[in-house]
C-alpha positions in Angstrom: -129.1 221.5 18.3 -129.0 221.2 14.7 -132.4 220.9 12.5 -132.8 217.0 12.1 -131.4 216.4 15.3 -134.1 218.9 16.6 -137.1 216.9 14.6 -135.8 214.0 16.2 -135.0 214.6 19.7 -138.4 216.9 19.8 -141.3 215.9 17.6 -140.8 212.8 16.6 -141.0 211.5 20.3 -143.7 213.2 21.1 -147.1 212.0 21.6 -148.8 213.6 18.7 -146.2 212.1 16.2 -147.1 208.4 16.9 -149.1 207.1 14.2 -149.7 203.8 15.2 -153.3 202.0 15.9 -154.2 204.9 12.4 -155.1 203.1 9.7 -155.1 206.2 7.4 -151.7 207.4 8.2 -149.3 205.2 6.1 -145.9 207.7 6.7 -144.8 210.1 9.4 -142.5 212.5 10.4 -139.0 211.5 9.1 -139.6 210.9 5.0 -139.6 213.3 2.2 -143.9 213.4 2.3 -146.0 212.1 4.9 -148.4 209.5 3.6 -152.2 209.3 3.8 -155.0 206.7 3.2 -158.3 208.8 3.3 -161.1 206.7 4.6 -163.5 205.4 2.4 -166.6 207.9 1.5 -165.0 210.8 3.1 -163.6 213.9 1.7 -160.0 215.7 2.5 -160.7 219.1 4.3 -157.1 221.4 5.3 -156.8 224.9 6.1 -153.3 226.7 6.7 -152.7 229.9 9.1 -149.4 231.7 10.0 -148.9 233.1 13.5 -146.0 235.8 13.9 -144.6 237.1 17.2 -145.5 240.5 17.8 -148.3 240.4 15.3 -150.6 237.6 15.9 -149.5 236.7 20.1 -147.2 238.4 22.4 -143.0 238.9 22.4 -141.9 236.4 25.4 -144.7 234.5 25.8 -145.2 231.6 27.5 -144.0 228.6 24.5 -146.7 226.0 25.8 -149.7 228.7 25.8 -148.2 229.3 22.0 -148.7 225.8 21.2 -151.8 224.9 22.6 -153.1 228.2 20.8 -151.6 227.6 17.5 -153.5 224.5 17.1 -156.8 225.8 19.0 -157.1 228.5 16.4 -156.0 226.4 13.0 -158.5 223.6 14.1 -161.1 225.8 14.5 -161.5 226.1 10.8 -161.9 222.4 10.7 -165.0 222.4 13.0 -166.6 225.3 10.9 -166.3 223.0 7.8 -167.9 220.1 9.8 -165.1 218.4 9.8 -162.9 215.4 11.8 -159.3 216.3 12.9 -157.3 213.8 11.5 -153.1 215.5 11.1 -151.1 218.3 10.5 -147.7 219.5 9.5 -145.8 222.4 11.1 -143.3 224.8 9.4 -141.6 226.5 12.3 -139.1 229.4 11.8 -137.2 230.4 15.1 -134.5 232.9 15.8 -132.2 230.1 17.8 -132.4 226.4 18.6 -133.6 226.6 22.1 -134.6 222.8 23.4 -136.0 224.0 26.5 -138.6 226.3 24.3 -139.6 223.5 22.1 -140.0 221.2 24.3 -142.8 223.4 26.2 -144.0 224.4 22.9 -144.4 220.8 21.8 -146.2 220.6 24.9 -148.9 222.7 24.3 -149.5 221.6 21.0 -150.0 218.2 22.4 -152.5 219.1 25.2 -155.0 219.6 22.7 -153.9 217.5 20.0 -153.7 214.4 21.9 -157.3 214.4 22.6 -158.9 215.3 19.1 -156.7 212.5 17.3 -155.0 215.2 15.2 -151.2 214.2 14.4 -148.5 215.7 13.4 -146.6 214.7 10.1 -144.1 216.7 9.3 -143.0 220.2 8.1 -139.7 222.3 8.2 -137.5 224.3 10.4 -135.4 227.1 9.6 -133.8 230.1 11.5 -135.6 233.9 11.7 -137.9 235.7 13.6 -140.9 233.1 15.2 -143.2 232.6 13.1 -145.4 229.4 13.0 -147.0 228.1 10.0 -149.5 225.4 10.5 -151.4 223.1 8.1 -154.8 221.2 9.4 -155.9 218.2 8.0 -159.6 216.5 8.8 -162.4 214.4 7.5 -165.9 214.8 6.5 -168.3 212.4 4.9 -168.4 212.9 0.9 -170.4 215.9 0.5 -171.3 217.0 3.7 -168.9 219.6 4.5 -170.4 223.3 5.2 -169.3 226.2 3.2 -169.9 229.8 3.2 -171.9 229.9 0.3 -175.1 227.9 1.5 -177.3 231.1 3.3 -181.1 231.9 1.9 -182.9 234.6 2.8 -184.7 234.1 5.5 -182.5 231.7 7.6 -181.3 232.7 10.9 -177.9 234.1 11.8 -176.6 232.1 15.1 -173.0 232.7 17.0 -172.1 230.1 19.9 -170.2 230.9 23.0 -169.7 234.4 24.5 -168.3 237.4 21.7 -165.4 239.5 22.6 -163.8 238.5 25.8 -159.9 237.1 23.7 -159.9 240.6 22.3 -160.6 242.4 25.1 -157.4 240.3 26.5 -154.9 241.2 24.3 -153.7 245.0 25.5 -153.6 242.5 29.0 -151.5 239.8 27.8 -149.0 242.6 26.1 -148.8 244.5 29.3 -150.8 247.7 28.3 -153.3 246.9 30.8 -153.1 245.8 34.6 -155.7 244.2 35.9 -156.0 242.0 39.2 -155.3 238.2 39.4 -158.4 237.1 39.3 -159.4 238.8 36.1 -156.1 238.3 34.7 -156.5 234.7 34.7 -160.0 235.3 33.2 -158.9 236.9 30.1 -155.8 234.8 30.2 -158.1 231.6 29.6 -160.1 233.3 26.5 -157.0 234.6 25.2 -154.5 231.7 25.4 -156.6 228.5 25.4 -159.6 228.9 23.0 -161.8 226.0 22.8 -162.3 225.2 19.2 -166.2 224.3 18.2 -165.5 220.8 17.0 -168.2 218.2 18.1 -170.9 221.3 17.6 -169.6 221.6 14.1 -169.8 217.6 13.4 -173.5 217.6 15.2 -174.1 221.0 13.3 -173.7 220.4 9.7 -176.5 218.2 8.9 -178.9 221.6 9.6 -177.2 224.5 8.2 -176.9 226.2 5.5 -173.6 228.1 5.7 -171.1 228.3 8.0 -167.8 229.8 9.6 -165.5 230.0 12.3 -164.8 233.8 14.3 -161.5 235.0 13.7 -161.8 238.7 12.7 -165.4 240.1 14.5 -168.5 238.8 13.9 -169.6 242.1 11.9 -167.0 241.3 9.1 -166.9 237.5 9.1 -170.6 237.0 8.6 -170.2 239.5 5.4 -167.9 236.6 4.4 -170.9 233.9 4.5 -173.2 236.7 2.6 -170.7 237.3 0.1 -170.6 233.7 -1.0 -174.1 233.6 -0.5 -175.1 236.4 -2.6 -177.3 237.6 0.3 -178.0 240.5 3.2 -178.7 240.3 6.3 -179.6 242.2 9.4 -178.2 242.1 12.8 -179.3 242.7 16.3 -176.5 243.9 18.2 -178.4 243.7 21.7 -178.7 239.9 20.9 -175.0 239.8 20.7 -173.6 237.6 23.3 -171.3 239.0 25.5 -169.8 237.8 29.1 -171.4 239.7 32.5 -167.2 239.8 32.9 -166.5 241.9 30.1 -169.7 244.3 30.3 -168.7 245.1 33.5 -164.9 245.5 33.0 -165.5 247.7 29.6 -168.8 248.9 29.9 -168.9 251.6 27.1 -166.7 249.0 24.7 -167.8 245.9 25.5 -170.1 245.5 22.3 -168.0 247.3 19.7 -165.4 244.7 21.4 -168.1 241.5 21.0 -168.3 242.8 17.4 -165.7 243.5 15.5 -162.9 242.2 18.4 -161.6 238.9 16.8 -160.1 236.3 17.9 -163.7 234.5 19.0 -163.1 231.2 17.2 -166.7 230.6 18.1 -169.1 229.6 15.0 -171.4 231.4 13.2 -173.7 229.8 10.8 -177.2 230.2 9.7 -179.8 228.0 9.4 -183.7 227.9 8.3 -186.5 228.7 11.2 -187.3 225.2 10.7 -184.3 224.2 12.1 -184.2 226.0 15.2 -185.6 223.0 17.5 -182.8 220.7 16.2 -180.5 223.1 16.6 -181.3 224.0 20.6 -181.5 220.0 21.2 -177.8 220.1 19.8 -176.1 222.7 21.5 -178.3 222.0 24.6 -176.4 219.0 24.6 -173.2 220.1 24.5 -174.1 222.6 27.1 -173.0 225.1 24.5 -174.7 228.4 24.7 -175.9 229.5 20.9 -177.8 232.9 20.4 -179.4 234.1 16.9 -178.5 237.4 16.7 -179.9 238.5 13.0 -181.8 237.1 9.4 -180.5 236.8 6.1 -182.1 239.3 3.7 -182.0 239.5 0.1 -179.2 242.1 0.3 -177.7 245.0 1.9 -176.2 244.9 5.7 -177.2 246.3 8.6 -176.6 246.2 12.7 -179.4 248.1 14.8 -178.0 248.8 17.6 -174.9 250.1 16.6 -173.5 252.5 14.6 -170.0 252.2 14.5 -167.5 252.4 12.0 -164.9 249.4 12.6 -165.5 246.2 10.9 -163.1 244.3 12.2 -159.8 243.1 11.6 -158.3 244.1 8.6 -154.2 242.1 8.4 -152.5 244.8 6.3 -154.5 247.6 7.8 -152.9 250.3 10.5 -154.2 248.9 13.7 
């Protein structure tokens, strides 16, 4: 199948390339740009990430568990900036033009597209070994999106969700580990289908001060919010939520997992004391679990609890 005849026959049927009934999407898949109308009083948020085989997800894996995870993890950095889904574009590289593997990969990208109104819009094709580049698009209201750079001593450091259970997947879903069915399809779940935090981020970012998704451990991400923030902090590693499934799986690694593991794409923000009713009423809501697990100090950093010496993920680093 040759490239146009590919963007045809594949994306631009599918679901998540109809832009009709949305007003802010002039031009789709098919033109030289894709055209956008931003709605009024809002602000333009994207973020871009690149997934390669072997590096970021499994050689052979399943295409439609690729697809719904590409866009999982790339529209998780929309909910961490507070923001709406609204499109995205794709730049797929593959090593042959296999209709059958788009299709499913297609697929998965539309399982959890569909539902959050995000569209795609275009991108490029081209021939080498898979890679998948993906741009989000989303909405905030003027001036309300969260950054890094909001923390003050003295907030509180929160995570939602459960730490440490996709990384503790990954030597599973590459075959280093066996493990029964039942647990299989446990860590299958948190590896493959992550649920980005998108209505918690929306509800969210009226009350905190700084904020980010989970992608590399929880030890070095929140050093990214205290960076920007010219700030400390201090964590509590037993207040570091972590699944009764993993503890008892990986008892000796299972925080050291929670911590510097990766792949979360949970939330962790901070927020003052004064905040903390609003915030339980929201997350409370959403049936989402949320756990402060440290305070912003006026400098240095700090875990009690552990004394480790990984950070987390490090891309160019021997791993």
């Amino acid at each position: 199948m040759k490239e146009f005849e590919l963007i045809e026959r594949v994306f631009k049927a599918s679901c998540i390339a109809d832009i009709h009934g949305r007003e802010d999407l002039i031009l789709g898949i098919g033109d030289d740009c894709a055209q956008i109308q931003i709605p009024p009083n809002h602000d333009l948020v994207f973020s871009i990430d690149s997934l390669v085989e072997g590096r970021h997800f499994p050689f052979d894996a399943d295409p439609k568990a690729i697809g719904y995870r590409a866009v999982a993890t790339c529209v998780s950095d929309l909910a961490a900036m507070g923001a709406k889904p609204a499109f995205f574009t794709l730049a797929l590289t593959l090593p042959k033009s296999d209709p059958q593997w788009l299709s499913a990969f297609a697929e998965g990208m539309a399982e959890i597209a569909e539902p959050i109104g995000l569209l795609l819009m275009g991108g490029d094709t081209t021939q080498g070994p898979l890679t998948i580049s993906l741009q989000v698009h989303g909405y905030v209201e003027k001036g309300q999106a969260v950054t890094r750079a909001g923390a003050q001593v003295g907030d509180d450091i929160y995570v939602t969700g459960l730490l440490g259970d996709p990384a503790a997947a990954v030597p599973i879903m590459t075959g280093e580990k066996i493990v029964n069915g039942e647990l299989y399809e446990y860590f299958y779940e948190a590896y493959w289908r992550p649920t980005p935090r998108l209505i918690a981020g929306m509800a969210l970012k009226r009350v905190v001060s700084a904020m980010l998704d989970i992608s590399d451990g929880v030890i070095q991400d929140v050093q990214h919010i205290l960076t920007a923030s010219n700030v400390g902090a201090k964590l509590d590693a037993s207040c570091v939520p972590i699944s009764t499934t993993l503890k008892t799986w990986h008892p000796e690694q299972a925080l050291t997992i929670a911590l510097t593991g990766g792949d979360d794409y949970e939330l962790c923000f901070t927020a003052s004391e004064s905040a903390r009713e609003e915030i339980a009423l929201i997350t409370n809501t959403l049936h989402l679990n949320c756990t402060r697990i440290g305070k912003v100090t006026a400098q240095g950093f700090h875990v009690d609890g552990y004394d480790g010496t990984d950070i987390g993920w490090q891309h160019f680093a021997s791993h």
